[in-house]
C-alpha positions in Angstrom: -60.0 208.0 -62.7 -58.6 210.6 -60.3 -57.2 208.5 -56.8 -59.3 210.3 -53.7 -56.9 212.2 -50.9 -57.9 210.0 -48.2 -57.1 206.7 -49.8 -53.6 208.1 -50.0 -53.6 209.4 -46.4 -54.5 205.9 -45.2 -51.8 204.6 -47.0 -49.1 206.7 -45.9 -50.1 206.6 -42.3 -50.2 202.4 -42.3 -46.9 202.5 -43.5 -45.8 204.8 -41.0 -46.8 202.7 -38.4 -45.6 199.8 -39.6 -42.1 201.5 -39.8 -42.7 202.5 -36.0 -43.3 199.1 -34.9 -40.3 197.8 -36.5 -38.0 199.7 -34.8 -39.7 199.3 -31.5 -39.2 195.1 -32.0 -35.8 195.7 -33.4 -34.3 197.7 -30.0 -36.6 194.9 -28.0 -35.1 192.1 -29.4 -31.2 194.1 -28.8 -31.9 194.7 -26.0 -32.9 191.2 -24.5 -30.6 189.5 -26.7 -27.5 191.4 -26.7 -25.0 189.1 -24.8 -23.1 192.5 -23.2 -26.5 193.5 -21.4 -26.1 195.1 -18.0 -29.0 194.7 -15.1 -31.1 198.1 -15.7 -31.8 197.8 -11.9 -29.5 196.6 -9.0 -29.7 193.2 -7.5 -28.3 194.7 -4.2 -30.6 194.8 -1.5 -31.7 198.9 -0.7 -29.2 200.0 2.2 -30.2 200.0 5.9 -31.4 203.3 7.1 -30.1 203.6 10.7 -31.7 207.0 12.9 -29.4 208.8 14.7 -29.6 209.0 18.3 -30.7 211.1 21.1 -28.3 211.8 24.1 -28.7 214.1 26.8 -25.5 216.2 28.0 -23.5 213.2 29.6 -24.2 211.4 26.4 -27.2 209.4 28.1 -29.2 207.6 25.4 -32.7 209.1 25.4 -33.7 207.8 22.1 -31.8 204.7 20.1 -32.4 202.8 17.2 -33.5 198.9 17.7 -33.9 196.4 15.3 -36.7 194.7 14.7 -38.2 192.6 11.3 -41.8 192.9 10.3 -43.3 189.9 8.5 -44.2 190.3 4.5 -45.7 188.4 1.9 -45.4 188.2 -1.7 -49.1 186.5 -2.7 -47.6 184.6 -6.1 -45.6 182.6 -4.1 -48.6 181.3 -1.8 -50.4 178.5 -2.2 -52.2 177.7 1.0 -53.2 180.8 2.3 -55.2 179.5 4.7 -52.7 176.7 6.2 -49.9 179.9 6.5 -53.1 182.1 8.3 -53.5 179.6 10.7 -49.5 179.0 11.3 -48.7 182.9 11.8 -52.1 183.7 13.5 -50.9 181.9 16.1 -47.3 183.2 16.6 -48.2 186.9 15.8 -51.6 187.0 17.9 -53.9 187.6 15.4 -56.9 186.3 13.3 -56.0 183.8 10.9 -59.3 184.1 9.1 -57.6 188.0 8.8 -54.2 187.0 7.1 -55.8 184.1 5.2 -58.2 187.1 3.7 -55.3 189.3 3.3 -53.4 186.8 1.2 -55.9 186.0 -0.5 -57.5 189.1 -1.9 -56.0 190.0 -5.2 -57.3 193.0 -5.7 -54.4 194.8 -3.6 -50.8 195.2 -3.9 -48.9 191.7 -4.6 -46.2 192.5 -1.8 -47.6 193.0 1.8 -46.6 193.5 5.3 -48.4 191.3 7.6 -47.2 193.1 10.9 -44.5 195.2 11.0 -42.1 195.7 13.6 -43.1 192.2 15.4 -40.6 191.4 19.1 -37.1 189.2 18.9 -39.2 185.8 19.9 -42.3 186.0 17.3 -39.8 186.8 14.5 -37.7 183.6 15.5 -40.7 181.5 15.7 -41.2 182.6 11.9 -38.0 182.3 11.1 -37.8 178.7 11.8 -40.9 178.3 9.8 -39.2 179.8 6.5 -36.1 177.6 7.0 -38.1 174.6 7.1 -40.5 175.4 4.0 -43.8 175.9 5.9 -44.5 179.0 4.7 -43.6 179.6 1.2 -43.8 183.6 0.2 -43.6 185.0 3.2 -40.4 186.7 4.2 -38.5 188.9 7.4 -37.8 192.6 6.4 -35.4 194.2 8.6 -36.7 197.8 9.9 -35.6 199.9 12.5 -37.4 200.6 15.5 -37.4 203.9 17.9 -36.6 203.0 21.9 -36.8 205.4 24.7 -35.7 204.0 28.0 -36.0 207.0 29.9 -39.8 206.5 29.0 -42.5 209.1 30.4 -39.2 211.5 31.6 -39.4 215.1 28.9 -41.8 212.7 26.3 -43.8 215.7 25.5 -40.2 217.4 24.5 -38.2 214.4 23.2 -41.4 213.3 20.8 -41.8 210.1 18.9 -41.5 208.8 15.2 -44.0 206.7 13.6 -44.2 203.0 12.4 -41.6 204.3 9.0 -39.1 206.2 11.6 -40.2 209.5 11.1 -40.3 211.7 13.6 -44.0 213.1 14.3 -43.8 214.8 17.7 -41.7 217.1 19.6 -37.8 216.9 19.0 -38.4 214.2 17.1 -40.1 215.7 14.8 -38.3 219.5 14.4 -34.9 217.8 13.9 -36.3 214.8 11.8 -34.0 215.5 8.9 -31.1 215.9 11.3 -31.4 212.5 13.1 -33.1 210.7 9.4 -29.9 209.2 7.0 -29.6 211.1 4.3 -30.1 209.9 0.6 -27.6 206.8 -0.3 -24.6 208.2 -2.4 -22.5 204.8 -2.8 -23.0 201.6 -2.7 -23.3 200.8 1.7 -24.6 198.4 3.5 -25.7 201.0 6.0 -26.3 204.4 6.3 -26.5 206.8 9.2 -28.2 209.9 10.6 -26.6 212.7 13.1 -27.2 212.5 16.8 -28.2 215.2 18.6 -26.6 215.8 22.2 -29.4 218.0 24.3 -28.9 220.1 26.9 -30.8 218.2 29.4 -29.4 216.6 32.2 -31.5 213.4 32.7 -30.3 212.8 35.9 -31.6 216.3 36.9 -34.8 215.5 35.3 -35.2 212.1 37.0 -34.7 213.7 40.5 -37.5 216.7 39.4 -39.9 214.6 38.4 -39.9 212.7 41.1 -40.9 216.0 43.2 -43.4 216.6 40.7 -45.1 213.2 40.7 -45.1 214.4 44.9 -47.1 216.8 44.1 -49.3 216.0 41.6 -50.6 213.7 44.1 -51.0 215.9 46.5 -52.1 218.7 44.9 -53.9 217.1 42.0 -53.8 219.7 39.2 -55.0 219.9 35.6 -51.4 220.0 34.4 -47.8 221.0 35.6 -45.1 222.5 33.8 -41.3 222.8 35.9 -38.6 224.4 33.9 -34.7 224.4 34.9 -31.9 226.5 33.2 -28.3 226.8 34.3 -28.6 230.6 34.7 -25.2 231.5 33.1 -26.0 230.0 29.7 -29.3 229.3 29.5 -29.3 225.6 28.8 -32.1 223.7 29.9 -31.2 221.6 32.5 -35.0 220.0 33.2 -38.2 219.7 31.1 -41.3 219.0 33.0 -45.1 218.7 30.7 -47.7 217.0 32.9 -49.6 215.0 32.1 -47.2 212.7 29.7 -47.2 209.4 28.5 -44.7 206.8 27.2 -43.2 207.2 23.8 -42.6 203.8 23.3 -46.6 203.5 23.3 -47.2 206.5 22.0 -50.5 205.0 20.2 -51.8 204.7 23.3 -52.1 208.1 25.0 -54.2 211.0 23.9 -54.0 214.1 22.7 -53.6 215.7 26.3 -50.8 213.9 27.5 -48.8 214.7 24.4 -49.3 218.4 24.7 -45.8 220.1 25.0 -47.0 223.0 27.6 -43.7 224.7 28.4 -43.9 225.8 24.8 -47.1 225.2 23.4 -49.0 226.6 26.2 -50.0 230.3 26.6 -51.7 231.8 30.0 -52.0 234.8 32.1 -49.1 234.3 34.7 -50.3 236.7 37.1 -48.1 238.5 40.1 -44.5 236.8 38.8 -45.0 239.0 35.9 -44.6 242.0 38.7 -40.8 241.2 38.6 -41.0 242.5 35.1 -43.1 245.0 35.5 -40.8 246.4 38.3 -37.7 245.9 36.9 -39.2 247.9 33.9 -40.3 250.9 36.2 -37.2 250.8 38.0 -34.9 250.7 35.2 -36.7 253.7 33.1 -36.5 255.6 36.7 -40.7 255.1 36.9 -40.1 254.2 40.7 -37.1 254.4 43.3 -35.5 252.4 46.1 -37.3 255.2 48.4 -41.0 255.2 46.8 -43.5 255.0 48.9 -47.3 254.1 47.8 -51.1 254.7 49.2 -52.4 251.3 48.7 -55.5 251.4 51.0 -58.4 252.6 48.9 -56.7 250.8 45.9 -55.6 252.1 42.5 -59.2 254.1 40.6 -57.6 257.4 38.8 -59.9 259.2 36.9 -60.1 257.5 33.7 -61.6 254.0 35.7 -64.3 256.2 37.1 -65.0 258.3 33.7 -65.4 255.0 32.3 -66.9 253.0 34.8 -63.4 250.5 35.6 -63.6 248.2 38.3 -60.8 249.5 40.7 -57.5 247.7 41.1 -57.5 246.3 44.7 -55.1 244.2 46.9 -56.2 240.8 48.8 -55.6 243.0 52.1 -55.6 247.0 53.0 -51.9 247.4 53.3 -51.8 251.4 53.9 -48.7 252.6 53.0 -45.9 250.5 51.7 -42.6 250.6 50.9 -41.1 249.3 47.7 -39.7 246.6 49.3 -42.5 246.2 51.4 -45.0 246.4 48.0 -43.1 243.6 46.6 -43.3 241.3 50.0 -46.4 241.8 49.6 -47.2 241.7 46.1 -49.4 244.4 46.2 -51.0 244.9 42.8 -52.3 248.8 43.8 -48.4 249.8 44.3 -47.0 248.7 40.8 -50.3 249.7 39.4 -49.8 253.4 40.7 -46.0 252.9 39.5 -46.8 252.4 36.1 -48.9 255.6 36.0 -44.9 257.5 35.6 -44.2 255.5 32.4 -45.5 255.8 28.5 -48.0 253.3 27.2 -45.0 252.9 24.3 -41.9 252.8 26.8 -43.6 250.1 28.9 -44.4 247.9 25.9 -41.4 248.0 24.1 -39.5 247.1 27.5 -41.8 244.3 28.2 -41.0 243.3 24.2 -37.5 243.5 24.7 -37.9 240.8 27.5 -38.8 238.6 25.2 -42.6 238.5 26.0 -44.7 238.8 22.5 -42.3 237.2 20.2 -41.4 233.2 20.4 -38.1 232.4 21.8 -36.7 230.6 19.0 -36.2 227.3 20.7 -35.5 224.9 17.6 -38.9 223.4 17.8 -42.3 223.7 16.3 -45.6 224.6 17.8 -43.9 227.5 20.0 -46.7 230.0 21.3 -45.8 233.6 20.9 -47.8 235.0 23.9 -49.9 237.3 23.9 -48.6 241.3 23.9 -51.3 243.5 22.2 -49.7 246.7 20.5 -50.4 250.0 22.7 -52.9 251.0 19.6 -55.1 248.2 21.1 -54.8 249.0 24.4 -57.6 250.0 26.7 -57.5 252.7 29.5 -57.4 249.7 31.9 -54.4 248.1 29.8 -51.1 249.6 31.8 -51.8 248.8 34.9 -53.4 245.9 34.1 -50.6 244.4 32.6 -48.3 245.2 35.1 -50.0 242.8 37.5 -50.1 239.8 34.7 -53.2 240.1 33.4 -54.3 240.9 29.7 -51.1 239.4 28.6 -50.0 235.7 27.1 -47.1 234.3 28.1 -45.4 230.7 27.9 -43.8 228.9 30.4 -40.1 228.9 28.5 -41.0 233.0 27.8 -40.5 233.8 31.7 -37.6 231.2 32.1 -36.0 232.9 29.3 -37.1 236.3 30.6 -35.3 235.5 33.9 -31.9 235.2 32.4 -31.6 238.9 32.7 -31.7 238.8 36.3 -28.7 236.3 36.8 -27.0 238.0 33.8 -26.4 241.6 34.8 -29.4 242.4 32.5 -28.6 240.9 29.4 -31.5 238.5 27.5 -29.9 235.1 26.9 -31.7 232.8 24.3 -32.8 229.6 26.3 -31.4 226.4 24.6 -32.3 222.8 24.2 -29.9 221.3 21.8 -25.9 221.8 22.6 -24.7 219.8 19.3 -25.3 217.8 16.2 -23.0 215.3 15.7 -22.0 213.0 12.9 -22.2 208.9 12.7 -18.0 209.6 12.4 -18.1 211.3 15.4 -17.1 214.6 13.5 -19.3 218.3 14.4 -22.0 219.1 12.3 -23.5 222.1 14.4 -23.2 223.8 17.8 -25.4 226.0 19.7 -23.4 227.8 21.8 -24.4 230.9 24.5 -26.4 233.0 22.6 -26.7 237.1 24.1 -29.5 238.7 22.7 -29.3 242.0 24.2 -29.5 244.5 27.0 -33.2 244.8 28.6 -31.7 246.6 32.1 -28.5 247.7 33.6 -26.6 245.2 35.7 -27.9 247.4 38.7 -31.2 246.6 38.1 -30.9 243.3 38.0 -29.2 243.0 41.2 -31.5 245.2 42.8 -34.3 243.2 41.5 -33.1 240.1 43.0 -32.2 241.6 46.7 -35.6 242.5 46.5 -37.1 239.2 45.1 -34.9 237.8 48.1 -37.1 239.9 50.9 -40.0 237.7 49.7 -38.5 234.6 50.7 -36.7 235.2 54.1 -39.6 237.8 55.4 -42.5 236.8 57.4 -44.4 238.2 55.5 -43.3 237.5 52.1 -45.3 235.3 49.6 -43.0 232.8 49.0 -41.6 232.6 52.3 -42.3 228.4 51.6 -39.7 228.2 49.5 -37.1 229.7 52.4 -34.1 226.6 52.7 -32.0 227.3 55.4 -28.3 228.5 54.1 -29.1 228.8 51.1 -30.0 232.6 49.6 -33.1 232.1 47.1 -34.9 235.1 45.1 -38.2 233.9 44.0 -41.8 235.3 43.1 -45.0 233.2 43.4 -48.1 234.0 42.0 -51.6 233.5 41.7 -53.8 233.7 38.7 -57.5 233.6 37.3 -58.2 230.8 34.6 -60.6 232.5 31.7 -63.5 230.2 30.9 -63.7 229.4 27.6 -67.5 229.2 27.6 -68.0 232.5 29.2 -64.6 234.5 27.7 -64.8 235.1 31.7 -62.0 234.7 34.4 -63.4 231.5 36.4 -64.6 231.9 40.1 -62.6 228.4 40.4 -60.1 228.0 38.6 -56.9 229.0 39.4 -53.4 228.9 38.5 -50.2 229.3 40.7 -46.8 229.5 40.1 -43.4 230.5 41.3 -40.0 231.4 39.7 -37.0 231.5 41.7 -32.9 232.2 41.0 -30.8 230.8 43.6 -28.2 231.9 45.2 -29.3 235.5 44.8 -25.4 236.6 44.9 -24.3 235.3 41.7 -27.5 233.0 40.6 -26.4 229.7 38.7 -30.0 228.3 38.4 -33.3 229.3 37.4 -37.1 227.5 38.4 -40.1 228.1 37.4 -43.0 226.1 38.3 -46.8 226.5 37.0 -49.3 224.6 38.1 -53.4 224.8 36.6 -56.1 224.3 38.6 -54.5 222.6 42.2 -57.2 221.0 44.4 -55.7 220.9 47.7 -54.5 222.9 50.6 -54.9 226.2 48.4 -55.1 227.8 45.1 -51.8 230.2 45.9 -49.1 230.1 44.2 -47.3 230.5 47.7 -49.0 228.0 49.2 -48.1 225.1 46.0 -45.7 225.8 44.0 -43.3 228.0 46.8 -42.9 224.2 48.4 -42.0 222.8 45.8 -39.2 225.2 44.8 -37.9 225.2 48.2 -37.4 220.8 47.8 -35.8 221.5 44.2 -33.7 224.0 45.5 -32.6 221.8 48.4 -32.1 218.6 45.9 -30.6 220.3 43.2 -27.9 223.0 45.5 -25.6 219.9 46.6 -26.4 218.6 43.4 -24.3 221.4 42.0 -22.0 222.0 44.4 -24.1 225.2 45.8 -22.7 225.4 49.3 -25.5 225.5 52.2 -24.6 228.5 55.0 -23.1 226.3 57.6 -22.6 223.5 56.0 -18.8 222.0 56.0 -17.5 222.1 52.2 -15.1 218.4 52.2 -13.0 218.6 49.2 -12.1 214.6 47.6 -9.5 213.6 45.2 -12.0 212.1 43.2 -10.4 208.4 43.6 -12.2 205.5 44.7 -11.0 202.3 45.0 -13.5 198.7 44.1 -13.4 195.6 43.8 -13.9 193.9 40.5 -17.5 192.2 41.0 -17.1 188.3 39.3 -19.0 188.2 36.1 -22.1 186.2 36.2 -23.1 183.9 33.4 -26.5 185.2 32.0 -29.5 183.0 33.0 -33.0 183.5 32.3 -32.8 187.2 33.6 -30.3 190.0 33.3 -28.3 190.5 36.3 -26.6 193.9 37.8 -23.7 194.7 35.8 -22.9 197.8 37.7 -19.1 198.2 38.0 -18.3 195.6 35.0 -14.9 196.6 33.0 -15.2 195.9 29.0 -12.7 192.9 29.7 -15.3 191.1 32.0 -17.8 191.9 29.5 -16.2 190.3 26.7 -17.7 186.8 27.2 -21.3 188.3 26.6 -20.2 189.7 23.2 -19.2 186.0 21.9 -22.8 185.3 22.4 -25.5 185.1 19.1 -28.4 185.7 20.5 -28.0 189.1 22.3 -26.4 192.7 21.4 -24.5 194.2 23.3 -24.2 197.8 22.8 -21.3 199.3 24.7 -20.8 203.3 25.2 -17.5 205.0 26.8 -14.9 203.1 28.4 -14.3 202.4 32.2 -16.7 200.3 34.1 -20.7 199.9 33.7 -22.3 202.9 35.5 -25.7 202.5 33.5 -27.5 199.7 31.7 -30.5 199.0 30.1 -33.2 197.0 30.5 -32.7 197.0 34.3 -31.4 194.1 36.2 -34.3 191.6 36.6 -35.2 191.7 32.8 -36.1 188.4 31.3 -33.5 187.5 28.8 -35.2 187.3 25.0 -33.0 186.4 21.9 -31.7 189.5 20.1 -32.7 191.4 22.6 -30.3 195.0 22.6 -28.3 195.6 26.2 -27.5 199.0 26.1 -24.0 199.9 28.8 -23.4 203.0 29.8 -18.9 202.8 30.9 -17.1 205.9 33.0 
């Protein structure tokens, strides 16, 4: 009798899988018995991940690194889940029918946090429980935590990180794998990200906001933006987006506050835009020193009549104005009429080269572009138009940045935030130094420009004549625009925003302001009225500041010496004391202590420390000292 195919088949393939087997128990058994066996995974704890920090330009923290632990559990360890519910619920503030659940329910992960990133006193509470055996299974895992102690000052610029120490906002976020430790390559206890030094002066920014928190009570807008640049490089001195919020409880604002408007943020800017406009028509040879315009029946040339176009009018009937005169005034019939003697292209690609259109290529994300249309979209209203600040986008950094051709004999500088990246050894990673960009006028037309900006401030007539400080030689242009309605897609009959830029001093300008605020409810909704007052207090904060000398004003030169008395050092009580002029050798008994940090930068005496005097003194709390 003939054997059948498949019989054989089965045969073969039972055998085959015996064979398999076999060899698969063989390497097992090796494997688990061999006396030579090495640990297929590490014993060693994973390395601490460390953030870099973020410093300002006098290496002022902004954002450090704290640590903190965050409470974990590993459920097959736990017997009483709801005797250990009951014991943390009551040191971590929360439910213990909630943690008793949580340890309880099997159908999660075995490990799990509790509450992560809990304060210096709740994790010694639970430490002391673990030493003693109360709470079998649950465990202190070190993490990292993000601290700003310059709080709500540039928060919509600096950003945030989340609960894992990634960066999710603002600088924060763009230069996350900058400031982030990078992957572990030996075996450390401890690895380290880059710090990145900014631009910002944060003791310019603490005395700016402090104007701006002025007059956001006085004036009581829908936001505020204030920009500062040292005019000669471009660096941004000062970063003011209104309204903020603390980024140490970032959870806790909304989405408004968070908004970074400076860059985020496009809006018709209205008659400041005329200082581009004019230096545009002056530089192509579209209008002259000697011009002189008909202003009184406003600007209607034939194609606004052919196609029924409201006329471009003036707040007043000025008659006849000079050029100097049509700038005092801001009249929007004399640069309208100018821009009738340049090309629809010309005037585009001028205002492009400016810098208006195209991003400004700040290192961060969420940058607006503006709003330039290409002359194939333009209207018959469009030139003119334009050249008052209307039917064109522009962000706040945009006209900072466009201003830099005014202080530098007509050359475009690229505004900049970040000066350096540096390494945790202290070595360069990356610098950002003064970047040109090009030539948008001749250094003739920059000066003229400002002279003429000048005339606005020191004539009685001029609209920013509020921002006048006596002594000091400002150029500015303020400026009033409509809001559009987002319902209608029509300007709003109240809604308003005003602005000013100014240069000062308008011989050889060293800084720039520009100031927008959105909707004011006060005295008025002019930009000359607003925002002019509140460059003229920055200017006369920041001049001295700077060592801008005031007309009049006696110029005392110092050697720079100053000689103190050692303050006695203080034992630490309850709260933290002043330790304002302490040398690192009165400070050494504090770093023999255990149950506080001290964190000690640069070398001379304490000029800066944090938490303020008057703190309450917690264990392992982080003191941060500033020494010059």
């Amino acid at each position: 009798m003939t054997r059948r195919p498949s019989s054989v088949r089965m045969k073969i393939l039972m055998v085959t899988s015996i064979a398999v087997a076999l060899v698969i128990f063989i390497r097992f058994a090796f494997i688990m018995l061999s006396p030579n066996k090495k640990a297929s995974v590490s014993n060693r704890a994973p390395a601490v991940a460390e953030r870099g920090s973020i410093v300002d330009r006098n290496g002022r923290l902004i954002a450090l690194q704290t640590r903190l632990y965050s409470v974990a559990a590993w459920k097959p360890e736990i017997e009483d889940s709801v005797k250990i519910g009951n014991l943390l619920g009551a040191i971590l503030d929360m439910e213990p029918g909630s943690i008793s659940q949580m340890l309880a329910d099997n159908r999660t992960s075995r490990f799990v946090f509790i509450k992560r990133q809990v304060t210096p006193t709740q994790s010694d509470k639970i430490r002391e429980l673990i030493e003693e055996g109360q709470i079998p299974g649950i465990s202190l895992q070190e993490e990292f935590g993000r601290h700003y102690p310059m709080k709500e000052l540039a928060a919509p610029l600096i950003g945030y990180v989340g609960t894992d120490n990634i960066g999710l906002a603002g600088l924060e976020y763009s230069f996350n794998r900058i400031l982030a430790p990078g992957s572990v390559t030996a075996a450390v206890d401890r690895i380290y990200g880059n710090s990145l030094h900014l631009t910002l002066d944060m003791n310019v920014q603490f005395l700016v906001e402090n104007i701006a928190q002025e007059a956001w009570e006085d004036f009581s807008p829908d936001s505020m933006m204030i920009l500062i640049l040292d005019a000669k490089t471009a660096e941004i001195l000062a970063w003011v987006s209104r309204p903020s919020y603390d980024p140490n409880t970032f959870a806790q604002s909304n989405q408004n506050q968070r908004i970074n408007r400076p860059l985020a943020i496009a809006y018709e800017p209205g008659s400041v835009f005329k200082v581009f406009s004019w230096s545009v028509l002056l530089d192509i040879g579209a209008a002259g020193s000697d011009d002189t315009f008909h202003t009184a029946s406003g600007y209607e040339p034939e194609a606004f009549t052919k196609y029924g176009i409201p006329p471009i009018t003036d707040i007043h009937n000025y008659g006849i104005l000079s050029l100097s005169e049509a700038i005092i005034l801001s009249s929007n019939v004399a640069v309208a009429s100018a821009s009738e003697n340049i090309s629809d292209t010309d005037f585009y690609r001028s205002l492009k080269n400016f810098g208006f259109g195209n991003s400004t290529g700040l290192p961060l994300s969420g940058e607006s572009q503006g709003l330039l249309n290409p002359v194939s979209n333009w209207s018959a209203r469009s030139k003119p138009t334009i050249a008052i600040g209307q039917e064109v986008g522009v962000s706040a950094i945009q006209v900072a940045a466009a201003a830099t051709t005014l202080a530098n004999g007509g050359i475009l500088l690229n505004p900049r935030i970040v000066s350096k990246v540096v390494a945790a050894d202290g070595s360069l990673v990356k610098e950002y130094p003064r970047n040109p960009v090009r030539e948008v006028i001749s250094p003739k037309t920059a000066k003229l420009m400002l002279n003429l900006m000048e005339q606005t401030v020191i004539s009685p007539l001029g609209t920013s004549r509020k921002a006048a400080v006596p002594g000091l030689r400002i150029s500015a242009k303020s400026g009033t625009a409509q809001i559009t309605d987002p319902k209608t897609g029509q300007y709003s009959s109240d809604r308003f925003l005003s602005s000013v830029l100014g240069l000062f001093p308008t011989d050889d300008p060293q800084l720039i302001v520009y100031i927008v605020l959105e909707n004011s409810r006060s005295v008025s909704i002019f930009g000359a009225q607003t925002a002019a007052p509140m460059l003229k207090e920055i200017a006369q904060t920041l001049a001295p500041f700077y060592g801008i000398p005031l007309a009049g004003n006696t110029v005392l030169e110092h050697s720079g010496q100053v000689r103190i008395d050692n303050p006695k050092p203080l034992p630490l009580g309850k709260e933290l004391h002043d330790l304002t002029g302490y040398s690192k050798r009165m400070l050494l008994p504090y770093l023999e202590r255990d149950d506080i940090n001290l964190i000690i930068s640069g070398n001379g005496w304490v000029v800066f420390q944090f938490p303020p005097p008057g703190t309450s003194i917690e264990n392992g709390m982080n003191i941060y000292l500033e020494l010059k």
